[in-house]
N, C-alpha and C positions, 0 to 999 in steps of 0.2 A: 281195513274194514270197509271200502268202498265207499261211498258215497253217506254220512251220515248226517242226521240233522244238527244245529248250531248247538241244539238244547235237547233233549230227553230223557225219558227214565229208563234206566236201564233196571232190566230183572235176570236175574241168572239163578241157578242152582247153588249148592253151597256143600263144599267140602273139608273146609280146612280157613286157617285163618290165614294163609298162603291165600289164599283167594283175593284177597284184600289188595296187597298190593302187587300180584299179576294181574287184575283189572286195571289198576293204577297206571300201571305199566305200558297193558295191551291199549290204552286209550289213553296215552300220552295226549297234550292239545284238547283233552276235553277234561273240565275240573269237577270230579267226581265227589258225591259229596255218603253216604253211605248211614243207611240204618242201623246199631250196632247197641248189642246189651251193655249196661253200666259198666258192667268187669271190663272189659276192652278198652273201657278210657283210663284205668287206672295199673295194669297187672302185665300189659305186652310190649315188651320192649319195641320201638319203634313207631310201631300203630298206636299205642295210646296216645304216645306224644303227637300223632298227626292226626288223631282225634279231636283230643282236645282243642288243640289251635286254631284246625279247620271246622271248626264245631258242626262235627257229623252231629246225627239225631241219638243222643243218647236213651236206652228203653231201659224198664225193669218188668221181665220177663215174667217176674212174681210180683207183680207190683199192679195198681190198677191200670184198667184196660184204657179208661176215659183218661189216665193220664198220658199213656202211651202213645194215645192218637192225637195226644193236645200238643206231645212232642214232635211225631211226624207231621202233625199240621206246621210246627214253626219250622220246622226244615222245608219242608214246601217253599213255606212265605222265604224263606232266606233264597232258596233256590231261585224262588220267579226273581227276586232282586236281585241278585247278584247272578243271573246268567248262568248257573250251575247246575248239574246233571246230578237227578236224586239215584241213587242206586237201592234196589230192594233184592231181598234173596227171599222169595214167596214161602219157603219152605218154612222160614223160620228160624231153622236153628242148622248146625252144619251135621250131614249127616258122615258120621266117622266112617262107615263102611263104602261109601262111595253109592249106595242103593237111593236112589232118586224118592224123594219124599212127596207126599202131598203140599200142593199149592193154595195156599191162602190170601186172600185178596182185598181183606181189612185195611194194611200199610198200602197196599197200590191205591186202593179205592180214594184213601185219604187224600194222597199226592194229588191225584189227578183232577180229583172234586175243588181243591186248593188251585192247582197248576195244570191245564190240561196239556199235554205235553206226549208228541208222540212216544211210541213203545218199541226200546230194543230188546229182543229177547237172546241172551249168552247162555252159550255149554262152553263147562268149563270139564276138564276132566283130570284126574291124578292128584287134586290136595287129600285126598282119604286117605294118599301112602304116607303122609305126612300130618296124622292128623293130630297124634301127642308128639312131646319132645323127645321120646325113644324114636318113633317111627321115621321123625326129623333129622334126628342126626346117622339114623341108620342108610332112611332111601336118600337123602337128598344128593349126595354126587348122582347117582342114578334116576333124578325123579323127573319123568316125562310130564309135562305142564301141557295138556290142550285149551286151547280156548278159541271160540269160534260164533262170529256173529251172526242167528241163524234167521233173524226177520227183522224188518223195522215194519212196524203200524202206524198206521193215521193215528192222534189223538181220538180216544175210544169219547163217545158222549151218551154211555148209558152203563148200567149197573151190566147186563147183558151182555154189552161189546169188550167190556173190562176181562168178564167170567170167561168171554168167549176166547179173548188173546191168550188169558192162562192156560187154558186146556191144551189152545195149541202149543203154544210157548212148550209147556211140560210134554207133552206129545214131542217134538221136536226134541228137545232137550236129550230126552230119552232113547231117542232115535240116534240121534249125532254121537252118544256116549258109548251105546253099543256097537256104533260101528268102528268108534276109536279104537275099543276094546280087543273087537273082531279082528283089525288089523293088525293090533300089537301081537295079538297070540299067534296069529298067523306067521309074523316078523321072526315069534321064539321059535319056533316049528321051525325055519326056515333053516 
């Protein structure tokens, strides 16, 4: 991934709970720390348990909003202390078809107003083949994993610079995803 900062929030797209730990992965040397609803700490083999331990931000998706943000505020605060890379998936929630969702900027806004901390923006591509446990244990010998770091930003210092990274972020995103795509069918054709 070239050159990246010591510290940053990384945002990416979200397709699958495979995403979790191929970022983990693809950013070996950097300690990721990751936004994530309640069920995730208690129900997924593997990731709960390094949920819990590594005390991601745990959310409740139906739950209130003022608490949700009082949670990413302390993952912030634990972040700026411990030298740790907040991870946000802007979307929200994982999209099972693999179709790019709208970006929401509530969890970045909070990080950043807490920790201001430049901005990596990831496409990720192929957790949607795997996004229940039929689809898991159907594709996974065959499942193609993309992921690819497509910007780093200055630390944003306005509501406006924040709005502004997303669009591109998701613009990009969008862009890098389909041409994965573009490639691979090409690959079948061939």
């Amino acid at each position: 991934h070239g050159e990246l900062p010591r510290q940053f929030l990384l945002i990416s797209n979200h397709q699958s709970l495979l995403d979790i730990p191929v970022l983990l992965y693809a950013f070996t040397g950097f300690s990721l720390r990751f936004v994530g609803k309640r069920e995730l700490f208690r129900y997924i083999l593997l990731v709960s348990a390094i949920f819990r331990v590594q005390r991601h931000a745990k959310i409740d998706r139906k739950g209130d909003f003022a608490n949700t943000m009082k949670e990413i505020g302390r993952l912030a605060r634990m972040c700026a202390r411990m030298g740790l890379c907040p991870v946000v998936f802007p979307e929200g929630t994982r999209s099972r078809t693999g179709v790019l969702g709208p970006f929401y900027s509530g969890a970045v806004r909070t990080i950043l107003r807490t920790l201001p901390l430049p901005v990596v923006s990831v496409a990720t591509d192929g957790g949607y083949r795997a996004a229940t446990l039929r689809q898991f244990m159907t594709n996974l010998p065959h499942l193609r994993y993309n992921v690819k770091v497509l910007a780093v930003y200055s630390a944003p210092t306005s509501k406006s610079e924040i709005d502004t990274i997303l669009r591109k972020s998701r613009a990009a995103i969008s862009e890098q995803i389909e041409k994965w795509r573009t490639q691979s069918d090409a690959a079948v054709r061939a």
